[in-house]
N, CA, C and O of each residue as an XYZ file, in Angstrom:
488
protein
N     -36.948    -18.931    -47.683
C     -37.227    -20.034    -46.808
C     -38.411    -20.801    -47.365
O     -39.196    -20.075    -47.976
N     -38.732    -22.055    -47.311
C     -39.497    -23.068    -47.592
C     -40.070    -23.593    -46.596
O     -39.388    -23.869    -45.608
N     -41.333    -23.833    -46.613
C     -42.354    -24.377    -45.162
C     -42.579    -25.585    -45.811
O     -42.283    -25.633    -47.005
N     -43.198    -26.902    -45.092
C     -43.322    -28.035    -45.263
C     -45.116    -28.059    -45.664
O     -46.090    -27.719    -44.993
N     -44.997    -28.597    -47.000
C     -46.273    -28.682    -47.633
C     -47.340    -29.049    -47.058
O     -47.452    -30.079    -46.394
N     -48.514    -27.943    -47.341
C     -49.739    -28.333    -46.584
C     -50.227    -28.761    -47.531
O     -49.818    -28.684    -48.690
N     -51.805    -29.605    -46.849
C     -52.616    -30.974    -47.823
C     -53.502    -30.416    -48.852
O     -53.696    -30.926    -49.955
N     -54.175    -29.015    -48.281
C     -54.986    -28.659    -48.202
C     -54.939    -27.494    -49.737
O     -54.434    -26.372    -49.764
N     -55.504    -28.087    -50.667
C     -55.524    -27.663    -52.187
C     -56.041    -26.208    -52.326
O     -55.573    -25.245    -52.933
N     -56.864    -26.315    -51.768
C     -58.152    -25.056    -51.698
C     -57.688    -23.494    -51.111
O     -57.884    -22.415    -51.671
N     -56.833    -23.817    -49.462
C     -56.607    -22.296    -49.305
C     -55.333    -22.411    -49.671
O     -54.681    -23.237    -50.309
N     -54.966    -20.687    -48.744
C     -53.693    -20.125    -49.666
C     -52.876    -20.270    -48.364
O     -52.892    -19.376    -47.518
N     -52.303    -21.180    -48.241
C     -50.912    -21.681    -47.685
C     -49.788    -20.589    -48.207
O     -50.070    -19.887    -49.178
N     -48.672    -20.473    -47.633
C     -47.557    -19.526    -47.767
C     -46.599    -20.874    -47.987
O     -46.290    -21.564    -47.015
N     -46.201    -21.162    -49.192
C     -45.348    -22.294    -49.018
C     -43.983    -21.877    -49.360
O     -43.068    -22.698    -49.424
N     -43.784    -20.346    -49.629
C     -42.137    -20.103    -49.615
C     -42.058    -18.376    -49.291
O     -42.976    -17.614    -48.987
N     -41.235    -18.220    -49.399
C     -40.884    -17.051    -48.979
C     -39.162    -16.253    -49.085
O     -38.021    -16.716    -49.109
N     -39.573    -15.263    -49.115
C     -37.878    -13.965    -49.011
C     -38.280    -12.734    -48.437
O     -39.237    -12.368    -47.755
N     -37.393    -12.268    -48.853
C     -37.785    -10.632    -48.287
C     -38.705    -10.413    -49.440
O     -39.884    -10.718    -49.258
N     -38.369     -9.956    -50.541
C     -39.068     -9.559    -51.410
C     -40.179     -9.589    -51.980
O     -40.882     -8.703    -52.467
N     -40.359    -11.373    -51.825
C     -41.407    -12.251    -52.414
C     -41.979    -12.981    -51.337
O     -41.623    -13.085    -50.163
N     -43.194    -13.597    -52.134
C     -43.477    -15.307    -51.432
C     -44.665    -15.553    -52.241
O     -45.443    -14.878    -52.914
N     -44.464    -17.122    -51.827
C     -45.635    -17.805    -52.901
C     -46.628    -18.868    -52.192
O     -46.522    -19.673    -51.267
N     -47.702    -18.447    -53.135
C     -48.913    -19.490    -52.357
C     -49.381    -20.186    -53.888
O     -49.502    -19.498    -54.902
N     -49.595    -21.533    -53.850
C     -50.102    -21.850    -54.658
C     -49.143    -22.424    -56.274
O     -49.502    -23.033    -57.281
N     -47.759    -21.812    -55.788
C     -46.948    -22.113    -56.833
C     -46.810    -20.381    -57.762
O     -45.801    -20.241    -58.454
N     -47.548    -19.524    -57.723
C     -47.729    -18.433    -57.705
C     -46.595    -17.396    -56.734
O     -46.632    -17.352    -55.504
N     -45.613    -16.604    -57.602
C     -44.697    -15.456    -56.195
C     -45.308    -14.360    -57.075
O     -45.361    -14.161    -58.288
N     -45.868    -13.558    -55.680
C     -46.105    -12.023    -55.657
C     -44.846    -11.459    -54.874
O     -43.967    -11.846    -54.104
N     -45.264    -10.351    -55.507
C     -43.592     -9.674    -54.998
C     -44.519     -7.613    -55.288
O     -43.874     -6.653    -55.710
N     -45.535     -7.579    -55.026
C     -46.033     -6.426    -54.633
C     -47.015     -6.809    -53.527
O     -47.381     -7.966    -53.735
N     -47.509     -6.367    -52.581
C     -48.091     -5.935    -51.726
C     -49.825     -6.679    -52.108
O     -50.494     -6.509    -53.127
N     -50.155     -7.496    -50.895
C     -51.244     -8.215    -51.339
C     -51.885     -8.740    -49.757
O     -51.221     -9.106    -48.788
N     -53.352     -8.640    -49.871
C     -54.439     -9.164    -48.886
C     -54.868    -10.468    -48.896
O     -55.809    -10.866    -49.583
N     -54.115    -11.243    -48.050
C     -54.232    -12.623    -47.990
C     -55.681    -13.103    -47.533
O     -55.730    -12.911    -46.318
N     -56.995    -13.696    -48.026
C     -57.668    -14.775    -46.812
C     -57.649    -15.990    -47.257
O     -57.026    -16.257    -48.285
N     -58.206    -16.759    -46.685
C     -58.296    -18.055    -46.957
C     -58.384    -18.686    -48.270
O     -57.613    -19.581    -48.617
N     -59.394    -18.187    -49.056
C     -59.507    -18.042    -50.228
C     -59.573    -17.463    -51.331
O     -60.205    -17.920    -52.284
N     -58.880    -16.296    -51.349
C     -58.532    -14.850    -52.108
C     -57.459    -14.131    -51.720
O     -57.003    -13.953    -50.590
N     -57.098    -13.733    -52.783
C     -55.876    -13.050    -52.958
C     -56.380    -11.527    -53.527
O     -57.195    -11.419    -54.444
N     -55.791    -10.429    -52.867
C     -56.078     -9.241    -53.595
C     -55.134     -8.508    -53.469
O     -54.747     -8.165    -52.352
N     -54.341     -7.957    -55.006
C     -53.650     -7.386    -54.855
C     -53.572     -5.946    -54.622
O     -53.954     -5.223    -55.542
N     -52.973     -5.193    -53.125
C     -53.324     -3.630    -53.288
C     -52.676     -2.661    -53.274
O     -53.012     -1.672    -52.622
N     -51.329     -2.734    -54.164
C     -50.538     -2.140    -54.543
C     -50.212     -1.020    -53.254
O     -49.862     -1.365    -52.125
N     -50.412      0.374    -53.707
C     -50.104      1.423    -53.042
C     -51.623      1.459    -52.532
O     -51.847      2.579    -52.073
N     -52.316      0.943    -52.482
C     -53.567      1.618    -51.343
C     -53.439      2.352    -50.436
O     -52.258      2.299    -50.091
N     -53.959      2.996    -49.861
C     -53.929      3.940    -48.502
C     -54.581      2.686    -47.176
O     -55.276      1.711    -47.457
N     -54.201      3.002    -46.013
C     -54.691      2.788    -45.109
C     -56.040      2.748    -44.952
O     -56.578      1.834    -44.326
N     -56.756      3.807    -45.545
C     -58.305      3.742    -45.106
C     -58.844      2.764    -46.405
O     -59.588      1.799    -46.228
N     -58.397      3.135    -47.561
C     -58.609      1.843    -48.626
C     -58.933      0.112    -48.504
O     -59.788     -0.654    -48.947
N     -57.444     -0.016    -47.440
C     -56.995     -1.146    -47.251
C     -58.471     -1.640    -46.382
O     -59.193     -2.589    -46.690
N     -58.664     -0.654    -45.182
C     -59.778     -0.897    -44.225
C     -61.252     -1.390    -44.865
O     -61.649     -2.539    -44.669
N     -61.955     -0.506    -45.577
C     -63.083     -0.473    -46.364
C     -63.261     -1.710    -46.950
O     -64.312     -2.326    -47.127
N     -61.559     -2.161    -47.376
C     -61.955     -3.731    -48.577
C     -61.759     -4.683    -47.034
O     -62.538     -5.637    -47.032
N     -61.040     -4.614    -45.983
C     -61.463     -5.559    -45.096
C     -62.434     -5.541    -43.889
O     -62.382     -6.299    -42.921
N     -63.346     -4.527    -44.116
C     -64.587     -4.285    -43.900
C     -65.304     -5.275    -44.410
O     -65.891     -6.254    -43.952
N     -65.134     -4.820    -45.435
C     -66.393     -5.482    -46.700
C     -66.184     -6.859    -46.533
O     -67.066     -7.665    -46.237
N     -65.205     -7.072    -46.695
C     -64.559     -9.095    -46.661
C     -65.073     -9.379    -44.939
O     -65.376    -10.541    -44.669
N     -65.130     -8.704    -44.218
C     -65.474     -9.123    -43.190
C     -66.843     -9.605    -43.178
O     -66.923    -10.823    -43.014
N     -67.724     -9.108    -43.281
C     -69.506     -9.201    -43.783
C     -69.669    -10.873    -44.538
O     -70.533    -11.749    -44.502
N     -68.657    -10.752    -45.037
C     -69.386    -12.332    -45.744
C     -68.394    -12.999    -45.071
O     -68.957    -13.975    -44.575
N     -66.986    -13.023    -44.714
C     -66.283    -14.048    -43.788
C     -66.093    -13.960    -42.787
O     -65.083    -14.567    -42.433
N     -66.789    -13.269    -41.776
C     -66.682    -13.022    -40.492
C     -65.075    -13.562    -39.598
O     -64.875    -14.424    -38.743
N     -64.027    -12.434    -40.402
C     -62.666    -12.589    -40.203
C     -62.924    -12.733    -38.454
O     -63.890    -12.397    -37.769
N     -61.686    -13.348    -38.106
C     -61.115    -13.890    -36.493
C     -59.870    -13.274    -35.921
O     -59.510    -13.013    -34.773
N     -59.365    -13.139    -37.048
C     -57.725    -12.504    -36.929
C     -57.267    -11.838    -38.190
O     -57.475    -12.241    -39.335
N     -56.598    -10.735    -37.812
C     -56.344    -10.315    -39.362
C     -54.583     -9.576    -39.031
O     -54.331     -8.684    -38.221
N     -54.066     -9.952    -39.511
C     -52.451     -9.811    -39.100
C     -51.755     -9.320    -40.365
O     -52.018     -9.583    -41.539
N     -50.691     -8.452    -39.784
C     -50.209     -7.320    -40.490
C     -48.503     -7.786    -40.340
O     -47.771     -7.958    -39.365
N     -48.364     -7.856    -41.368
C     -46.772     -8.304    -41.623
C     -46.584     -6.989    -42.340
O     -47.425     -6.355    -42.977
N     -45.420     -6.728    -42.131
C     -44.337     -5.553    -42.560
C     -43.044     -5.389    -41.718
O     -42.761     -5.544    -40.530
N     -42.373     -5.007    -42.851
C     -40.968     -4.685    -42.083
C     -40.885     -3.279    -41.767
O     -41.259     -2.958    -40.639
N     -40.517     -2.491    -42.451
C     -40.461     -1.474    -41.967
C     -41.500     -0.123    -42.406
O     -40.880      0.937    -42.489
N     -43.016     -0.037    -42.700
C     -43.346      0.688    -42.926
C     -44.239      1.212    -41.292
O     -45.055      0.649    -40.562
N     -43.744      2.177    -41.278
C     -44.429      2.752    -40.508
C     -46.027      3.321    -40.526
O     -46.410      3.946    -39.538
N     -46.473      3.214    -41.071
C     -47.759      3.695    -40.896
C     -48.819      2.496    -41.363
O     -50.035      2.669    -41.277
N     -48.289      1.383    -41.817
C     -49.032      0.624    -41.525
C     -49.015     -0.449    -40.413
O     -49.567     -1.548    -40.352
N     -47.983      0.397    -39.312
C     -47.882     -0.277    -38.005
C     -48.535      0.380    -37.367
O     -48.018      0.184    -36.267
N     -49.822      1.477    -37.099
C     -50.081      2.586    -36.084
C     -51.471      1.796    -36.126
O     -52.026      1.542    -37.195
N     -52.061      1.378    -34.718
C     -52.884      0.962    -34.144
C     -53.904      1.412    -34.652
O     -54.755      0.868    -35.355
N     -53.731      3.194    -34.000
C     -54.869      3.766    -34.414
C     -55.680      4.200    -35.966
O     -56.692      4.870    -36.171
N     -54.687      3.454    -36.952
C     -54.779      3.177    -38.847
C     -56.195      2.640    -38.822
O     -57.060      3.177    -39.513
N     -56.590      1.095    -37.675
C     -56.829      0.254    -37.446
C     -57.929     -0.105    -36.237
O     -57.947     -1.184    -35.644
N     -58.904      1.084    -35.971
C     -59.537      1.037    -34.941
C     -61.021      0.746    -35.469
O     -61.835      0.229    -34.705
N     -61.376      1.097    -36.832
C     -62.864      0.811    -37.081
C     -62.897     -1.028    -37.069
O     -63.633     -1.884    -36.576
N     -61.641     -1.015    -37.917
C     -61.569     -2.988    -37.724
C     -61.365     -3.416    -36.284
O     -61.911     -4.517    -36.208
N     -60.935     -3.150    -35.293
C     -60.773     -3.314    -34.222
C     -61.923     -3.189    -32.967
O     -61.881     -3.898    -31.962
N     -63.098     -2.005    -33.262
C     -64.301     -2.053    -32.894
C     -65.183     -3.467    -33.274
O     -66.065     -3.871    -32.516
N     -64.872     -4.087    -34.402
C     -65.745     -5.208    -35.028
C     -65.314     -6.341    -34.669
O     -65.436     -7.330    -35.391
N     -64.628     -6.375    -33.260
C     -64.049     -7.471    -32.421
C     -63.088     -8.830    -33.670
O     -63.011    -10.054    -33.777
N     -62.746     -8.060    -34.104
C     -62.076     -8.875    -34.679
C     -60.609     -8.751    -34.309
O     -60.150     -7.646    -34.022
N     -59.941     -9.723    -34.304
C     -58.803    -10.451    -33.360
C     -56.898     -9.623    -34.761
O     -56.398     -9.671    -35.885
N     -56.784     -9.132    -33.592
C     -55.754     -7.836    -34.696
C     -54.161     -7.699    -34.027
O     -54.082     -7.131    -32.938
N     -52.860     -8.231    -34.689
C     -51.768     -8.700    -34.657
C     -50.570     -8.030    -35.709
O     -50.346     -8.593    -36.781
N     -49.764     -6.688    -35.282
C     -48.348     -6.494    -36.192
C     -47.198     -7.433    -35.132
O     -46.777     -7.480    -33.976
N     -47.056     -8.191    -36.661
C     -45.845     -9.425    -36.608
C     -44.676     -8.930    -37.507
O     -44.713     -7.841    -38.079
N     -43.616     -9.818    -37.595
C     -42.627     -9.479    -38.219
C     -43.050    -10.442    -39.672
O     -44.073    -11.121    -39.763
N     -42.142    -10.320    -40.588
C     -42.653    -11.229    -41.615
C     -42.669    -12.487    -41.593
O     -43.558    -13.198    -42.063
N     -41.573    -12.879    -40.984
C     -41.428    -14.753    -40.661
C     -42.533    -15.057    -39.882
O     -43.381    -15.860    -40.272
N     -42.617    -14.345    -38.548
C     -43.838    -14.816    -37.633
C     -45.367    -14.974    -38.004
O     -46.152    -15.738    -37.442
N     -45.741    -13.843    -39.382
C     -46.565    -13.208    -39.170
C     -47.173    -14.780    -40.312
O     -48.262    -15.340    -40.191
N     -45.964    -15.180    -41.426
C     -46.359    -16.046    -42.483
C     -46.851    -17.477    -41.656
O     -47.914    -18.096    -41.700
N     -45.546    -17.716    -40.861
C     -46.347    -18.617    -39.457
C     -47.201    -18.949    -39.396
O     -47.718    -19.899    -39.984
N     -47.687    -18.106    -38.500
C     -49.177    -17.702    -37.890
C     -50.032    -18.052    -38.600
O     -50.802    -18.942    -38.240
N     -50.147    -17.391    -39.924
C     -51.186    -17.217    -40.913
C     -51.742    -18.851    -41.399
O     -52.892    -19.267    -41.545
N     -50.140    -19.692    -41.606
C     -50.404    -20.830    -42.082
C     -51.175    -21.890    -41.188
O     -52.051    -22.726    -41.407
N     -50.040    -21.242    -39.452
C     -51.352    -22.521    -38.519
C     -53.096    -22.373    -38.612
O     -53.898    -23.283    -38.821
N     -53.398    -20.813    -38.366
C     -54.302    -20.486    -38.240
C     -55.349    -20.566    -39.382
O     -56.535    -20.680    -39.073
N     -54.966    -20.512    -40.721
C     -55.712    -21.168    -41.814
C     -55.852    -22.980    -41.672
O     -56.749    -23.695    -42.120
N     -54.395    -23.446    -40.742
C     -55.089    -24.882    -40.902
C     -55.987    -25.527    -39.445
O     -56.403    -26.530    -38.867
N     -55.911    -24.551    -39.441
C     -57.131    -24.941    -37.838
C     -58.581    -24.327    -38.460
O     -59.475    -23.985    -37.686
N     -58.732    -24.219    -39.909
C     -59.895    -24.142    -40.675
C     -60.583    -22.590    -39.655
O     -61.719    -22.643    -39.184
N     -59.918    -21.662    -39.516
C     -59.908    -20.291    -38.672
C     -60.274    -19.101    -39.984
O     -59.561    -19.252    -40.976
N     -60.748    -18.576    -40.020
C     -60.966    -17.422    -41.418
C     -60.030    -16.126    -40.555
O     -60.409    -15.608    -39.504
N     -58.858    -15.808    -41.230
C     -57.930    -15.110    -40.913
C     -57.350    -14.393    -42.179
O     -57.014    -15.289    -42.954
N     -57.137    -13.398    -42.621
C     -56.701    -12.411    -43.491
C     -55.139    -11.932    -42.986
O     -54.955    -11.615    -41.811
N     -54.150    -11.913    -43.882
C     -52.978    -11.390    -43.421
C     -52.491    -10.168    -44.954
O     -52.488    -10.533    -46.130
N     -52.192     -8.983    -44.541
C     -51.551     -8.022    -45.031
C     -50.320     -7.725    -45.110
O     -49.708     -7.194    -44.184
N     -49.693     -8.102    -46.483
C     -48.424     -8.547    -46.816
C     -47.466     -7.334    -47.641
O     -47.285     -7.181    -48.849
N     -47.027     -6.681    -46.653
C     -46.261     -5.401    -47.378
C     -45.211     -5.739    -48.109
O     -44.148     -5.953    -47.526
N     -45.294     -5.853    -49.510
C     -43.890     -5.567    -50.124
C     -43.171     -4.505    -50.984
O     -43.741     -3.546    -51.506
N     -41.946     -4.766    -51.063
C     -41.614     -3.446    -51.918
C     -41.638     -2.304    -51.490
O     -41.366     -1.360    -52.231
């Protein structure tokens, strides 16, 4: 699927998408990657508490708002409780499906919002 081009050069817009893949920037990843506004990190097989620590840390200098979890079917990176030290740090926390979740991500980056989305693939 194809979203209608945003203006905005600088962040990372989701401007296409599949199951497999999607691309920001003209760029398709097609492994598993930590979206924010302005960085991309790719984290392969990380663990859960891994994943946490690096959006810890990203939190401190971007004082994330929302941080949303797209996946289809992995289970354990759907369990709330994966997700409670980030969730103490009042930061605003959402499992979406993948269409919804790419959505989301795109309004909420263009309402100039610092929002991180976790993109399971593969």
């Amino acid at each position: 699927m194809k979203f209608h081009e945003m203006t905005d050069d600088n962040s990372n817009y989701i401007s296409a998408y599949e199951e497999n893949w999607l691309k920001i920037k003209n760029n398709k990843y097609t492994e598993s990657i930590l979206i924010f506004n302005d960085e991309i990190i790719k984290i392969g097989k990380s663990s859960v508490d891994q994943i946490n620590k690096l959006i810890l840390s990203k939190h401190n200098s971007k004082k994330l708002e929302l941080i949303i979890i797209a996946s289809k079917d992995n289970c354990e990176m759907k369990s709330i409780e994966n997700y409670a030290e980030i969730i103490e740090q009042q930061i605003g926390f959402e499992f979406m499906t993948s269409e919804s979740a790419y959505r989301t991500f795109n309004i909420v980056l263009s309402e100039d919002r610092e929002v991180a989305i976790l993109v399971k693939l593969s």
